[in-house]
Structures are given as C-alpha cells and as structure tokens.
N, CA and C atoms as a LAMMPS dump frame, in Angstrom:
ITEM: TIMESTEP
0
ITEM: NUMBER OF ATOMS
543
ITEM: BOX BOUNDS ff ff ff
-5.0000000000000000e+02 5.0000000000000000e+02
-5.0000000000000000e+02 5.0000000000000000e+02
-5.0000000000000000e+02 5.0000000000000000e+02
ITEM: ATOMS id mol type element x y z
1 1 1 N -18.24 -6.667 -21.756
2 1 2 C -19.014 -5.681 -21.044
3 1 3 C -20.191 -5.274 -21.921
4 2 1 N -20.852 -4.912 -21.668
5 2 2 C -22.86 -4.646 -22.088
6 2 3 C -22.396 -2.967 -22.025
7 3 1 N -23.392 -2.737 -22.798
8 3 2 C -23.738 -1.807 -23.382
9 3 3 C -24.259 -0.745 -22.142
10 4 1 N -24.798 -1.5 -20.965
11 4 2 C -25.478 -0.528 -20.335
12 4 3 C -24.785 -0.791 -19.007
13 5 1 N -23.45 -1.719 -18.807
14 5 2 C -22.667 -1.659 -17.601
15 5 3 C -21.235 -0.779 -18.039
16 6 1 N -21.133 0.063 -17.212
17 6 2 C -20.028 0.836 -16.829
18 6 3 C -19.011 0.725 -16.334
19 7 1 N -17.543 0.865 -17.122
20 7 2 C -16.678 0.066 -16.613
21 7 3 C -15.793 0.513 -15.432
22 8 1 N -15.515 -0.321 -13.988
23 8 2 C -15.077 -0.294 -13.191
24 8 3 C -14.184 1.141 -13.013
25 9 1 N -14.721 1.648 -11.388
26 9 2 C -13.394 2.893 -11.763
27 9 3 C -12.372 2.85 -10.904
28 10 1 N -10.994 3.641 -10.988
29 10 2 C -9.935 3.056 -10.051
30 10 3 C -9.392 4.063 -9.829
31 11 1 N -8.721 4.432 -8.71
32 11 2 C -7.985 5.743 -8.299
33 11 3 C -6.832 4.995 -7.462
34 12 1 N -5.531 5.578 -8.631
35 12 2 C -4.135 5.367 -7.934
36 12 3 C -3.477 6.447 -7.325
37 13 1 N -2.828 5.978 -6.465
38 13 2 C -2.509 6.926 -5.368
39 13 3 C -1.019 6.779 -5.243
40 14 1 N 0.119 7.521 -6.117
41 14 2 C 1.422 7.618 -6.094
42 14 3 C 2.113 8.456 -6.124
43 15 1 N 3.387 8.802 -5.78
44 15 2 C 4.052 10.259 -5.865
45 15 3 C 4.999 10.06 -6.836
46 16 1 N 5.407 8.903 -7.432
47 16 2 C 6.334 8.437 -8.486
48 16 3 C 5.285 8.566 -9.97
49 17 1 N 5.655 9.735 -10.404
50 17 2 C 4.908 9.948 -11.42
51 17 3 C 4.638 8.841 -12.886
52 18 1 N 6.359 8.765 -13.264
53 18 2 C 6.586 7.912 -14.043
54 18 3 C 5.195 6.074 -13.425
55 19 1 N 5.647 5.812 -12.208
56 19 2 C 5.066 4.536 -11.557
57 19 3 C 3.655 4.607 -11.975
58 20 1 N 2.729 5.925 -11.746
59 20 2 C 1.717 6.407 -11.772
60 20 3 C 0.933 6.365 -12.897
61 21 1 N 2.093 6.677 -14.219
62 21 2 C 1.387 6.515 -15.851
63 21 3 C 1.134 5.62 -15.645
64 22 1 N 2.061 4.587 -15.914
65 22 2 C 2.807 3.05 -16.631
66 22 3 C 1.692 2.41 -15.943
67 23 1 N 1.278 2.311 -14.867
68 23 2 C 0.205 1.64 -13.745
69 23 3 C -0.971 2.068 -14.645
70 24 1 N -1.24 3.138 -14.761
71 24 2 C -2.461 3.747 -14.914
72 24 3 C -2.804 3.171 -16.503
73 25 1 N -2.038 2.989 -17.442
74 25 2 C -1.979 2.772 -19.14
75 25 3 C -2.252 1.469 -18.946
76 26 1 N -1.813 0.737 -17.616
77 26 2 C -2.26 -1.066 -18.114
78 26 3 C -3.128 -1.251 -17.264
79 27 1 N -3.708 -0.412 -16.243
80 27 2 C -4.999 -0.677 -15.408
81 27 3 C -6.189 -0.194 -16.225
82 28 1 N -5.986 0.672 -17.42
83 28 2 C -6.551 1.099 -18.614
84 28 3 C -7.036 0.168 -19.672
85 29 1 N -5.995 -0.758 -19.818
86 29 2 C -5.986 -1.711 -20.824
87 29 3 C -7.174 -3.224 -20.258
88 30 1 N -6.835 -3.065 -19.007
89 30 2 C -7.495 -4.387 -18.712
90 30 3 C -8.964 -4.025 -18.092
91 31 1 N -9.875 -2.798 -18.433
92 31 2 C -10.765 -2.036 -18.713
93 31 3 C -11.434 -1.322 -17.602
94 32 1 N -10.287 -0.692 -16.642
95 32 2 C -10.723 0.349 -15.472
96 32 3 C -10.807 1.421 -16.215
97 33 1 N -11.525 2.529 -16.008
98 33 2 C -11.342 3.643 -16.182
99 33 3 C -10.485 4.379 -14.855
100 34 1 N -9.649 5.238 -15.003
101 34 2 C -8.773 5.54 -14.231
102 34 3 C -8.812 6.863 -13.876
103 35 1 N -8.443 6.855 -12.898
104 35 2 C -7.819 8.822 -12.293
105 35 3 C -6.611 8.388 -11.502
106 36 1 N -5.464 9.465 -11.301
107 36 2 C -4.794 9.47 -10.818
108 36 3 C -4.745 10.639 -10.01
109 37 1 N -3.586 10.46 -8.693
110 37 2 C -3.234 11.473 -7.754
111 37 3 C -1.738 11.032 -7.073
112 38 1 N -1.56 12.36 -7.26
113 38 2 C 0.402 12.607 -6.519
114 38 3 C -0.051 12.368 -5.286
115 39 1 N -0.962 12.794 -4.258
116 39 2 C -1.026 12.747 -2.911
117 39 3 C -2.265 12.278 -2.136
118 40 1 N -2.311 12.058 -0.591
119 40 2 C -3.3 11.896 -0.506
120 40 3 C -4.315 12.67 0.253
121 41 1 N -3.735 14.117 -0.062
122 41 2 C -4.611 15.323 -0.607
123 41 3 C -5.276 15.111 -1.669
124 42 1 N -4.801 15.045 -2.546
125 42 2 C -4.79 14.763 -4.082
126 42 3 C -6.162 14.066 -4.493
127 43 1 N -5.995 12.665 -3.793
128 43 2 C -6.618 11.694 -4.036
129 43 3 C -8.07 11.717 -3.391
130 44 1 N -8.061 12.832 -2.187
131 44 2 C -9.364 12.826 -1.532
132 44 3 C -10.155 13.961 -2.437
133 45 1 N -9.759 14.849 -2.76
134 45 2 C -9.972 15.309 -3.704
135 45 3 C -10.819 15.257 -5.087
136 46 1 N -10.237 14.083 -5.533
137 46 2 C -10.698 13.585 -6.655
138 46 3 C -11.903 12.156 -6.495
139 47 1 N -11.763 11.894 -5.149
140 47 2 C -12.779 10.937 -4.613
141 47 3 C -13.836 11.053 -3.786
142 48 1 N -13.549 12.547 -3.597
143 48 2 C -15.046 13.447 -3.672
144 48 3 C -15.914 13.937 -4.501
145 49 1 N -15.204 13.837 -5.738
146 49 2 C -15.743 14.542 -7.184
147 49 3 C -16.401 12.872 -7.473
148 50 1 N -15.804 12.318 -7.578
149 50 2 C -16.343 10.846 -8.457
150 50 3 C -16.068 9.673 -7.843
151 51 1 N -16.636 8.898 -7.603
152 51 2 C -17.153 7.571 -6.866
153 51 3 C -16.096 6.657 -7.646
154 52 1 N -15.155 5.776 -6.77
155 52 2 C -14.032 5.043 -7.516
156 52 3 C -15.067 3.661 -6.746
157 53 1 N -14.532 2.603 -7.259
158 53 2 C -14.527 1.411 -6.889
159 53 3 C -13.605 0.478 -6.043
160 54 1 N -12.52 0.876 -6.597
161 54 2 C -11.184 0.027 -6.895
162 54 3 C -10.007 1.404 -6.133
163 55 1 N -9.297 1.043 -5.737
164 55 2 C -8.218 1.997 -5.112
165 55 3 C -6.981 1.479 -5.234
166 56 1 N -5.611 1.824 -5.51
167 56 2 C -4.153 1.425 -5.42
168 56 3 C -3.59 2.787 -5.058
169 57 1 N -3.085 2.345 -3.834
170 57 2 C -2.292 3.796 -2.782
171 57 3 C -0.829 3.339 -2.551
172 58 1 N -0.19 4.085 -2.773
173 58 2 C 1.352 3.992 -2.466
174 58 3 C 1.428 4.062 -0.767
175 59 1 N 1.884 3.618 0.16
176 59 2 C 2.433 3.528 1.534
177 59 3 C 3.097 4.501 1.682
178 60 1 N 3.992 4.788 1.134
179 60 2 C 5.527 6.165 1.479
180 60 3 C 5.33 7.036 0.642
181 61 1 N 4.22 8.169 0.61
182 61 2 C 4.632 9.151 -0.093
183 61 3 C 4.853 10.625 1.058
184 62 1 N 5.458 11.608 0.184
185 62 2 C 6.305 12.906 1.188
186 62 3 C 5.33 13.47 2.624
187 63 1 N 4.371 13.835 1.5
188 63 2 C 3.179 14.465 2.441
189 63 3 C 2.534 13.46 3.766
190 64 1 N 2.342 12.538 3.118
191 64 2 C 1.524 11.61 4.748
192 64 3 C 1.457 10.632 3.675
193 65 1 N 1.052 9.504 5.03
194 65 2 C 1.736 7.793 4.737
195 65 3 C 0.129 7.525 4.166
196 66 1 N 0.405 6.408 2.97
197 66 2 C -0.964 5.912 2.338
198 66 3 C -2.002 5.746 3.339
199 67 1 N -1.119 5.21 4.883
200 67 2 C -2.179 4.652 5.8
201 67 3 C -3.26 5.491 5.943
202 68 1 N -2.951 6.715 5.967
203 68 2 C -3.623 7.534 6.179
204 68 3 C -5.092 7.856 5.331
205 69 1 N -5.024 7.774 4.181
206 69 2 C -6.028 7.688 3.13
207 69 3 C -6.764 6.723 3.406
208 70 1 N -6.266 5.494 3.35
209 70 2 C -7.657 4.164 3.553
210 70 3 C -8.66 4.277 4.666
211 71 1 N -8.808 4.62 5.645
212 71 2 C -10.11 4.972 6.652
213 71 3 C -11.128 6.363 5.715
214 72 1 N -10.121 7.321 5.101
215 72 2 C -10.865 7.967 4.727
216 72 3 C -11.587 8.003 3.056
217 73 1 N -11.144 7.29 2.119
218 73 2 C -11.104 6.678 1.007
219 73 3 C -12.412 5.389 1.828
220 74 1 N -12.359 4.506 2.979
221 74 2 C -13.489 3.591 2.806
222 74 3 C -14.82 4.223 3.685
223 75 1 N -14.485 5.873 4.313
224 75 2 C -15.855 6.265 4.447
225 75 3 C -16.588 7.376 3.531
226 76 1 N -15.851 7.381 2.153
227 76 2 C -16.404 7.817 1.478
228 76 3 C -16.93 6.548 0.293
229 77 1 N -16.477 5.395 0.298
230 77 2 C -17.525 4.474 -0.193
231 77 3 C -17.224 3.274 0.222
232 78 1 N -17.7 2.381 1.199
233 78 2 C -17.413 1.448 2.157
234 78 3 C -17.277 0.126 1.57
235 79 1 N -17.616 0.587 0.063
236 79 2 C -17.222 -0.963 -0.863
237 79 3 C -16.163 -0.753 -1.701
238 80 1 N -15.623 0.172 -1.642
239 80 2 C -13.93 0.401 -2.412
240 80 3 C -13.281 -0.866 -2.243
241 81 1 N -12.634 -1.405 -2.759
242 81 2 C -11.812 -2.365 -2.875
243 81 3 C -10.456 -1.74 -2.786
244 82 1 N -9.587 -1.328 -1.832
245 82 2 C -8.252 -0.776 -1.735
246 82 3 C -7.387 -1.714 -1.685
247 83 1 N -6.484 -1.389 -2.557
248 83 2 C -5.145 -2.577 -2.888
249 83 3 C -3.708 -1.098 -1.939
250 84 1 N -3.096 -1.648 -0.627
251 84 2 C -1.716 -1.02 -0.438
252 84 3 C -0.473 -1.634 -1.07
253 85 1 N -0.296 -0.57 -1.712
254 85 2 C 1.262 -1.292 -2.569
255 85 3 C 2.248 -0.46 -1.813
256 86 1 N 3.534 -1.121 -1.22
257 86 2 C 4.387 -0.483 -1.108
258 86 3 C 5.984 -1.214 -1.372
259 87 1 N 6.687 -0.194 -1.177
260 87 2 C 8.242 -0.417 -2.004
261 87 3 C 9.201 -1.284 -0.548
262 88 1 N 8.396 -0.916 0.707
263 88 2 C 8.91 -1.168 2.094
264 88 3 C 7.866 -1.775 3.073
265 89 1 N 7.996 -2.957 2.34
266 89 2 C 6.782 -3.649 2.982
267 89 3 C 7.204 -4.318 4.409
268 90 1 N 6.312 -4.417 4.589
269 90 2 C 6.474 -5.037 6.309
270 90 3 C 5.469 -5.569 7.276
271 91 1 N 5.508 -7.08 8.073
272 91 2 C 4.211 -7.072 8.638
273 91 3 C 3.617 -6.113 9.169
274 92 1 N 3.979 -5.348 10.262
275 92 2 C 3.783 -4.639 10.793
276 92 3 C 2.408 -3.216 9.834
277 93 1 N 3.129 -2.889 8.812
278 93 2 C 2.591 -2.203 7.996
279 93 3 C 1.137 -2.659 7.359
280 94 1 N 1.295 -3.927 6.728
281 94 2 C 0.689 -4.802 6.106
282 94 3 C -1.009 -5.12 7.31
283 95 1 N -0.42 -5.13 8.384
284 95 2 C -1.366 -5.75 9.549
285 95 3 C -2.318 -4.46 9.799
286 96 1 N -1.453 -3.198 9.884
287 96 2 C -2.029 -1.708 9.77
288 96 3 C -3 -1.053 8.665
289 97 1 N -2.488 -1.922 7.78
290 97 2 C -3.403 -1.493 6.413
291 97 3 C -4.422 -2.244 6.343
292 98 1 N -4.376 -3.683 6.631
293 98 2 C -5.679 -4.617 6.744
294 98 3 C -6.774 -3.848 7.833
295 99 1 N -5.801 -3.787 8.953
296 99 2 C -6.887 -2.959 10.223
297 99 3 C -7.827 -1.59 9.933
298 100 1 N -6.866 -0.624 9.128
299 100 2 C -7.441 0.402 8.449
300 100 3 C -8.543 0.573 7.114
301 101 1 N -8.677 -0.846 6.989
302 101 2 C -9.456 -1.682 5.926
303 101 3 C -9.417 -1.742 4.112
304 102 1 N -8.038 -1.828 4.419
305 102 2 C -7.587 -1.838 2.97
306 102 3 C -7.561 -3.593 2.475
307 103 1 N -8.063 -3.785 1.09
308 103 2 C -8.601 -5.577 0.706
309 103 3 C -7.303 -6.01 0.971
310 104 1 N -6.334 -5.888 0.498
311 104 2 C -4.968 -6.456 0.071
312 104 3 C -4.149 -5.499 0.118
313 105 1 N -2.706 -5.952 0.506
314 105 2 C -0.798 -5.618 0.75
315 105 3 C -0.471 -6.257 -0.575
316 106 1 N 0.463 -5.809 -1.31
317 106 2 C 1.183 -6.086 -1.857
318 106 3 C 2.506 -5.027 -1.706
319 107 1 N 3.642 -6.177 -1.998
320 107 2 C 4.878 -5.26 -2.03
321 107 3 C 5.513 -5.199 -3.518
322 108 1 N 5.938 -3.927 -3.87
323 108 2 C 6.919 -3.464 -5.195
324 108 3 C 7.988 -4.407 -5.13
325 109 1 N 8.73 -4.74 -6.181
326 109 2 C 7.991 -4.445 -7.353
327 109 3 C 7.278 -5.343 -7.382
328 110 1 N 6.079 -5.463 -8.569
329 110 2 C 5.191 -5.825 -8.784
330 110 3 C 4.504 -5.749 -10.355
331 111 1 N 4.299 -6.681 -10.945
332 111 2 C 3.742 -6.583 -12.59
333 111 3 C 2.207 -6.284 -12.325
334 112 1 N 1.783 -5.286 -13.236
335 112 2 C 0.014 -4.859 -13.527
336 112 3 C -0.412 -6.27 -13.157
337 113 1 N -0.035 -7.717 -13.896
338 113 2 C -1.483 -8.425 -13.704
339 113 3 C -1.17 -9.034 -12.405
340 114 1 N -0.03 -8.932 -11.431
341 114 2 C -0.04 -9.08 -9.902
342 114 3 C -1.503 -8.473 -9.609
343 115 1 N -0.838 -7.029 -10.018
344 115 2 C -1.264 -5.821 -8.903
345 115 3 C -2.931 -6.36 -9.295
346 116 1 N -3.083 -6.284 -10.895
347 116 2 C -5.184 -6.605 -11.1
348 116 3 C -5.594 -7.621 -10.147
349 117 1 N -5.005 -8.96 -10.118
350 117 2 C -5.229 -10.015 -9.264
351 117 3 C -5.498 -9.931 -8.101
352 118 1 N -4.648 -8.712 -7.44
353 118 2 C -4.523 -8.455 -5.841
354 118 3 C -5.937 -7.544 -5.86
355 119 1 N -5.764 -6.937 -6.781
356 119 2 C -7.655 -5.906 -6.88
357 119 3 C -8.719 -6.598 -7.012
358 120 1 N -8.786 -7.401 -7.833
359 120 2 C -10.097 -8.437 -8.05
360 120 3 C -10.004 -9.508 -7.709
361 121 1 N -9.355 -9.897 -6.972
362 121 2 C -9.363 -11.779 -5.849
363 121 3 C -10.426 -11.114 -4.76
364 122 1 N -11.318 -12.042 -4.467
365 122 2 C -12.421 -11.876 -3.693
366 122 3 C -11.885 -12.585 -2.416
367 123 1 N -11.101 -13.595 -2.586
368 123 2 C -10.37 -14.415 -0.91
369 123 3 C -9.727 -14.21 -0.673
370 124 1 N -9.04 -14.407 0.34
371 124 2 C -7.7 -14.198 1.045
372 124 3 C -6.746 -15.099 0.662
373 125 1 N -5.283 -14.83 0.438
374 125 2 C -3.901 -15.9 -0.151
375 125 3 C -4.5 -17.328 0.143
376 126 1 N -4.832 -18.069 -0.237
377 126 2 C -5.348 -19.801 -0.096
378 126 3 C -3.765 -20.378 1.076
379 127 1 N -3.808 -20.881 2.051
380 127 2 C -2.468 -21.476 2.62
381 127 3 C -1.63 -22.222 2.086
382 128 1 N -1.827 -23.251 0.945
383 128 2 C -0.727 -23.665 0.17
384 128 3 C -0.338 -22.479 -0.57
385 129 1 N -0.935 -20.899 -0.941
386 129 2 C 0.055 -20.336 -1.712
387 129 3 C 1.304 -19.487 -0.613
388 130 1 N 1.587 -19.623 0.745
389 130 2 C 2.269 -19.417 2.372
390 130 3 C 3.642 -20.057 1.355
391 131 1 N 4.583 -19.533 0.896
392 131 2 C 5.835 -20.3 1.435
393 131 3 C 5.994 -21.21 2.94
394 132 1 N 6.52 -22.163 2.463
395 132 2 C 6.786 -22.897 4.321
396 132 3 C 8.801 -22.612 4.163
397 133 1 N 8.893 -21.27 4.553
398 133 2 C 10.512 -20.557 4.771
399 133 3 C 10.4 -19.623 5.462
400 134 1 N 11.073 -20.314 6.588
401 134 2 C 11.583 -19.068 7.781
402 134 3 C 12.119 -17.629 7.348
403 135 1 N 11.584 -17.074 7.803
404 135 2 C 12.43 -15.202 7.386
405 135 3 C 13.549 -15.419 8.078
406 136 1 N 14.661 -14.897 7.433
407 136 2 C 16.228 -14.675 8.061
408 136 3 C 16.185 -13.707 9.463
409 137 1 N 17.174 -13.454 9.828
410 137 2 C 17.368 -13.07 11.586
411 137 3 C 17.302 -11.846 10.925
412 138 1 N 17.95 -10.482 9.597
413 138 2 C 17.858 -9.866 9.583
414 138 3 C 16.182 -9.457 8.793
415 139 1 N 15.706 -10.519 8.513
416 139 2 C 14.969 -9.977 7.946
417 139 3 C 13.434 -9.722 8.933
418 140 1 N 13.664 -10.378 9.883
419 140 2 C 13.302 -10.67 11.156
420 140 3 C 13.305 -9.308 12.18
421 141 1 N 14.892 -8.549 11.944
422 141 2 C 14.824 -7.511 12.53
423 141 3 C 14.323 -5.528 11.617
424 142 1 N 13.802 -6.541 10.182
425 142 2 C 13.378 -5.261 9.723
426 142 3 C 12.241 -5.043 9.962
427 143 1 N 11.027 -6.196 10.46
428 143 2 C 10.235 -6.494 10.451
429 143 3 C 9.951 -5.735 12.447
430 144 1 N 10.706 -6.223 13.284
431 144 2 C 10.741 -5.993 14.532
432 144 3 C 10.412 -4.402 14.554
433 145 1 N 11.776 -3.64 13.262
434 145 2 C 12.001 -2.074 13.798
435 145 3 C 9.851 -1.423 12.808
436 146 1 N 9.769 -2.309 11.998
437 146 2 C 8.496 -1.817 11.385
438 146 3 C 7.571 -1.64 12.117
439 147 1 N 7.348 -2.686 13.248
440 147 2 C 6.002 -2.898 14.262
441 147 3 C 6.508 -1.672 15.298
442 148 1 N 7.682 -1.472 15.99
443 148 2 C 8.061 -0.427 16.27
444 148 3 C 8.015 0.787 15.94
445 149 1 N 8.004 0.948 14.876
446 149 2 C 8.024 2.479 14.25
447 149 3 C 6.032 2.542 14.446
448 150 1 N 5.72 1.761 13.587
449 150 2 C 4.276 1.696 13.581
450 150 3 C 3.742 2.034 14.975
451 151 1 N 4.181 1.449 16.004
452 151 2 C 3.416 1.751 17.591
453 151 3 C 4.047 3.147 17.78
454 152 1 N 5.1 3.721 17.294
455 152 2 C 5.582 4.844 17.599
456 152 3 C 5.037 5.932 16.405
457 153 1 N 3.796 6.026 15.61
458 153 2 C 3.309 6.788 14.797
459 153 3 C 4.338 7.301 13.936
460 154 1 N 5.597 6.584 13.581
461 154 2 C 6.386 6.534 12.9
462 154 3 C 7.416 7.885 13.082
463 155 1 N 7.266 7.614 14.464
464 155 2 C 8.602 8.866 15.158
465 155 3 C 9.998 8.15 15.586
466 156 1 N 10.422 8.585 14.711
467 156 2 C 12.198 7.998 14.904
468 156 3 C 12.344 8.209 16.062
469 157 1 N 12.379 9.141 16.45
470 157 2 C 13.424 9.217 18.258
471 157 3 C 12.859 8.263 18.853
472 158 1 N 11.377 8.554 19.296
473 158 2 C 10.525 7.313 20.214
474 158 3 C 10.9 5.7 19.488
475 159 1 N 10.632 5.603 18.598
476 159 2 C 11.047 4.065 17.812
477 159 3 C 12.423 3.611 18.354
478 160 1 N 13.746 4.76 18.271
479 160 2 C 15.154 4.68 19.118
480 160 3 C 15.313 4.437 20.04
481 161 1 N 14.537 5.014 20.855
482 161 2 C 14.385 4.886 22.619
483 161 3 C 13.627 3.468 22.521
484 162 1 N 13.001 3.124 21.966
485 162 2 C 12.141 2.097 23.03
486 162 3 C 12.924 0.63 22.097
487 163 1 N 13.783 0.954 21.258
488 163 2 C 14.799 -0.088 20.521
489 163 3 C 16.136 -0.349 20.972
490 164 1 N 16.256 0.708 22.102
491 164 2 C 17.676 1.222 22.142
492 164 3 C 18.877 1.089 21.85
493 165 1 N 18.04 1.984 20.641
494 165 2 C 19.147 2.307 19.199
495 165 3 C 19.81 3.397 19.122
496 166 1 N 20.723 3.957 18.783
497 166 2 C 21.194 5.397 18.584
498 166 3 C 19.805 5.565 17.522
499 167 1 N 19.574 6.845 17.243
500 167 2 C 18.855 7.934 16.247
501 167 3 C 19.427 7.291 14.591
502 168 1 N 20.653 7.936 14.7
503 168 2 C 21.117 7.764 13.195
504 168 3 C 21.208 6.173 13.082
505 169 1 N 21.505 5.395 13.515
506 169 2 C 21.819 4.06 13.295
507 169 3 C 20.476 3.183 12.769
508 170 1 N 19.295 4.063 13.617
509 170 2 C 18.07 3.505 12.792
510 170 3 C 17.613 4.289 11.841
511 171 1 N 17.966 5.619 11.86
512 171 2 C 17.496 6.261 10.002
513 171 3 C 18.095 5.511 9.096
514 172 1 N 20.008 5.031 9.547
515 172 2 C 20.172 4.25 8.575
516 172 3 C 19.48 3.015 7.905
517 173 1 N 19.188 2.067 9.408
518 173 2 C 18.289 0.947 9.155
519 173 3 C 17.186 1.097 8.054
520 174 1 N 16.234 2.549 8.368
521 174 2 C 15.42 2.824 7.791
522 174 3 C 15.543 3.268 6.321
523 175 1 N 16.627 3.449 5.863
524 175 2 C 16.572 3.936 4.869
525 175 3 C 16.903 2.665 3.786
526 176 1 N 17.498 2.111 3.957
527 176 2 C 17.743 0.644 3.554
528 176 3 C 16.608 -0.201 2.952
529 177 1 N 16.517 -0.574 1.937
530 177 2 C 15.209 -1.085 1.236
531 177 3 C 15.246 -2.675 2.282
532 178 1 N 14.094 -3.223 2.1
533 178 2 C 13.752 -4.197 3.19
534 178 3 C 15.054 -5.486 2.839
535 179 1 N 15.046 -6.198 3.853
536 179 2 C 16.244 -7.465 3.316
537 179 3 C 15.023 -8.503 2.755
538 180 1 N 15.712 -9.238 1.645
539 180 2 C 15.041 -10.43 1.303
540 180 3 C 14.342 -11.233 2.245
541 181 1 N 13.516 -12.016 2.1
542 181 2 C 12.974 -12.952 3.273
543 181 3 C 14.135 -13.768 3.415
C-alpha cells in the first residue's frame, strides 16, 4: 500500500461478541481498518459517521435479521461490498440476501481467509467450484421450511399454517442447526 492510499474500511455486523473480536483482529491483520457493531441499529449508526467499503453482517441477530441492514447499508454507499455470513444458512435466505444486494452468502463456520476471499472475489463461484451432490431429503426439507418462513416474513404461525405443521413441531425444526447437505 502507498503512502497516499488508504486502507480499505470494513464494518462487521455481529451479536456474538467473542465472533466479533476474533473476526475483527484478522480482518485487521490482512489490512482493513475495522469498526464493529452488536446490532443493526448499531451498525447504521456507525455507517453514518464513516463511509465503510466492505461489510460482514451476521443473518440471526436478537433485534432484527441482517436482511434487514443490506438495502439500508447499500443506500448509504451503493459500492459497499456486503459479505452475509450466517450460522443457518439456507437457499431461500441466501437468494434474499443476493436480492437485497448483498456481494456474497457464506455459511459459519467459516476461517478469516474464507470469509476475505468471499469479500474481495470480484465473480461469482466459477461452476466447476458447484459440488455435482444431491442435497439429502432432509436437507431438502430445511431448505423447503426456509423459503417458507422467508415468504412468511419469518412468522412461525403463518410458516405452520401454510406447511401444515403444528407450531411447536416447527420451532423445533427451527431451532435445529441446518442438516448437512
């Protein structure tokens, strides 16, 4: 880097504090300058004060879903590069975050030089890097209840009814970290 270029800035967006350093110390190292935020209160906040480049938003945090931040995070600078990381990934989700105009999905876990790669790749996954492996039947149906929840603004009862599922039987579903592919 030159003397008179300024190095890249990045705003992570997590409620897992610990997740939040550890991210932030090696997105540090590989020469972002960084800010962090618990929410995405938090984060609008701090991306009103100072112009980020680069963005990494958590999907599931308490207050409101990452989705929510990326429309408003890319009309406050329409060349942000937003990376969605989440712990409960899902097409459904993944297809929502592209639409909402976030660069790249990635799912947890995930190593820093994943996550840098997924921030600074300028193309889209190349098709030989596609596994050619069918998703399993259950993994198939975590994917089904995701696009569901998603058309249902992520209201359990409505997601139940139009699955017809009992209530609790899909909080359980839901609570359940995703099945392997």
């Amino acid at each position: 880097m030159s003397e008179t270029e300024l190095p890249s800035t990045l705003l992570i967006v997590d409620d897992d504090p610990t997740f939040r350093e550890v991210l932030a110390r090696a997105m540090r190292r590989r020469g972002f300058e960084v800010s962090t935020a618990e929410s995405p209160a938090a984060a609008l906040a701090t991306a009103r004060t100072q112009p980020h480049d680069y963005a990494i938003v958590d999907l599931k945090m308490p207050e409101s879903s990452g989705l929510t931040l990326i429309p408003e995070l890319r009309r406050l600078n329409g060349d942000m590069r937003i990376l969605m990381l989440t712990g409960f990934a899902s097409i459904a989700t993944a297809v929502e975050a592209i639409k909402l105009g976030a660069t790249h999905y990635l799912a947890k876990p995930a190593d820093a030089d994943e996550i840098y790669a997924a921030l600074t790749r300028d193309e889209s996954v190349a098709e030989s890097d596609i596994p050619d492996q069918r998703l399993s039947v259950d993994r198939l149906e975590w994917e089904h209840i995701q696009k569901v929840l998603a058309d249902h603004d992520g209201n359990i009862s409505a997601t139940a009814r139009a699955l017809h599922m009992h209530r609790r039987t899909l909080q359980r579903k839901l609570s359940k970290k995703p099945v392997a592919q």
